[in-house]
N, C-alpha and C positions, 0 to 999 in steps of 0.2 A: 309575439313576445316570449312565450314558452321555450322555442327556439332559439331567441337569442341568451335567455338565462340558461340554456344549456350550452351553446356556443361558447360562451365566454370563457368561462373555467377551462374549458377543454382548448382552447388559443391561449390565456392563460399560461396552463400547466405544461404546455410545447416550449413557450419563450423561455419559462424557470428555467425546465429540464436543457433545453438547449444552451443557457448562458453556463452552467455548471458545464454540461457536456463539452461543450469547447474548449475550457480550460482542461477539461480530461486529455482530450482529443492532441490539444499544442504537448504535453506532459510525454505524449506516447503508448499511454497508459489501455492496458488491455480492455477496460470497461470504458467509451467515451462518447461522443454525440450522439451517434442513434441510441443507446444501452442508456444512456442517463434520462432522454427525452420519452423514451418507452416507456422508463421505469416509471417516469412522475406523471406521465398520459394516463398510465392503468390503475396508479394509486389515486389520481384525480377522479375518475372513472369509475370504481369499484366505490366508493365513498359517497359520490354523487348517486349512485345508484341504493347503496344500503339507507340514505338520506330518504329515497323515494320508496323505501318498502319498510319507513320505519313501522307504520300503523300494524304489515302482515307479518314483516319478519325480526331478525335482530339486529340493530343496526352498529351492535358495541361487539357481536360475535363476528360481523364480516371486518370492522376494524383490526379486532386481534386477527383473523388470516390473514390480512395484508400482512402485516409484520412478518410474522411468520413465514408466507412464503418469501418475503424479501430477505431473510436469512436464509434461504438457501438458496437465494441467487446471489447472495455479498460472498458466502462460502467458499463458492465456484471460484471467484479470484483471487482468493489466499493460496499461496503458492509457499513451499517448502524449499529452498534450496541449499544444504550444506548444513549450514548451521546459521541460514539468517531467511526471515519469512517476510515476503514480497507483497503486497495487493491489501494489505491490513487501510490502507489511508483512500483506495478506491472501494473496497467494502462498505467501511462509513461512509460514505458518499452514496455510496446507491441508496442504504440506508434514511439517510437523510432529504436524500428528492422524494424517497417515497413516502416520506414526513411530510416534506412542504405539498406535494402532491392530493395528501388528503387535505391539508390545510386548503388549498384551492376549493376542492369540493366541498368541503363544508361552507365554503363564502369567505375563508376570513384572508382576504386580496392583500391587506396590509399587512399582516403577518407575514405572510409567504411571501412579499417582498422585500420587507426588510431582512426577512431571514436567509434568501437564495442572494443579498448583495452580501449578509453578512459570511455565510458560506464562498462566495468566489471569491470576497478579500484575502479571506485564511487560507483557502489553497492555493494563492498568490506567493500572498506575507510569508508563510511558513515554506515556502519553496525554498525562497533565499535565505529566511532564516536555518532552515536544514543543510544548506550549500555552508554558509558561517560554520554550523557545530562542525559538518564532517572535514574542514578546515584544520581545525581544531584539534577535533578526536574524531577517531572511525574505527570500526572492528576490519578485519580482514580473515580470512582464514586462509592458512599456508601450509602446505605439503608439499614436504621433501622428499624426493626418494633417492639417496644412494646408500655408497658399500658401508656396509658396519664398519665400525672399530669404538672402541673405547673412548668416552668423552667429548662423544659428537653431537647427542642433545647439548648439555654443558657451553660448546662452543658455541651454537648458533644463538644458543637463548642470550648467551654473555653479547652477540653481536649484536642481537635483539636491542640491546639494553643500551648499546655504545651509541645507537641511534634514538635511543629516545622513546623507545617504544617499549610496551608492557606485555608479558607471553602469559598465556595460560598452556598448561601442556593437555593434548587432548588423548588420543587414540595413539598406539604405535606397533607395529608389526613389522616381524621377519621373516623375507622367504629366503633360506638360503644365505646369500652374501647380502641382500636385496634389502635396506630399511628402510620405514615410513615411516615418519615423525607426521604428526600435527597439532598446530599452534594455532590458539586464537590470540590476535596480537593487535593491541590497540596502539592509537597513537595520533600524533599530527598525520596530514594525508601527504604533506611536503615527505615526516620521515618515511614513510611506507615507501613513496616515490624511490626514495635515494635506496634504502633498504632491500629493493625489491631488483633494483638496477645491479646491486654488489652478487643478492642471491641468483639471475640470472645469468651474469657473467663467470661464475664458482664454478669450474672446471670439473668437479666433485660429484657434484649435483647432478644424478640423472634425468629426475624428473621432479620438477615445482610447478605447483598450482597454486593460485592465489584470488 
């Protein structure tokens, strides 16, 4: 019997972890089936265990490390790139298995069921609803590099604008004959498309990133 109240949790907190993991996994996403299914295994496991040394040890000081070290394994997937930061919506997610994870090991099976269906709805729902906004609106960031002359910020932001889209002016330097502009430039993703198609074919233009 012992064995099977320890079983359980532990089959359990694989199924959680792996129903969230899959939807990681389909996403692409750096962190995904095995990383999600581990995560909720150990926080199941670490839980069940402070559960069985409540009488010798502390069972609310091995809670708060879980946490803790679960922030710096969500950390690990926060990525920097330019001027927009990546792995913030798979962070909370490891986060959160290793919530329902303990919730397993403490027993409470209903909780961490409703809570891992309510968790892979919203990383569903909000998929599409994120595809809608960037529809919408999206940032971009864009660098120019070509020859100076007088009035060439000015022109492209006016272009910027003929499209529908909105500039912030960032950084800009010159080597020589050599200028870099950069814009963070919001908008529809249609205008960016068209906008990005005008700045690619710009004869002018030595180098754009975007």
């Amino acid at each position: 019997m012992d064995v099977l109240d320890d079983l359980l949790p532990i089959m359990f907190s694989v199924i959680v972890g792996g129903i969230i993991g899959i939807e990681r996994e389909y996403q692409l996403k750096s962190a995904g089936l095995r990383t999600m299914i581990l995560v909720t295994l150990g926080a199941c496991i670490f839980t069940m265990l402070s559960m069985n040394l409540g009488e010798t040890g502390s069972p609310d000081r091995i809670a708060a490390n879980i946490i803790t070290g679960i922030g710096f394994v969500g950390a690990g997937v926060i990525f920097k790139e330019d001027n927009r930061v990546s792995g913030l919506t798979t962070a909370v997610t490891i986060w959160i298995c290793a919530a329902l994870g303990m919730t397993i090991g403490a027993g409470y099976y209903q909780e961490a069921t409703i809570g891992s269906l309510v968790v892979f709805l919203l990383l569903i729902m909000f998929k599409y609803i994120q595809d809608i906004i960037d529809r919408i609106s999206t940032r971009y960031t864009y660098q120019i590099t070509l020859p100076y002359e007088d009035g060439v910020v000015e022109k492209y932001e006016t272009l910027f604008k003929e499209y529908g889209l909105k500039s912030i002016r960032g950084k800009q330097a010159r080597n020589g004959e050599k200028y870099t502009i950069i814009w963070r430039v919001q908008g529809a993703r249609k205008n960016h498309e068209t906008c990005t198609k005008i700045l690619l074919n710009d004869t002018t233009i030595e180098e754009f990133k975007f």
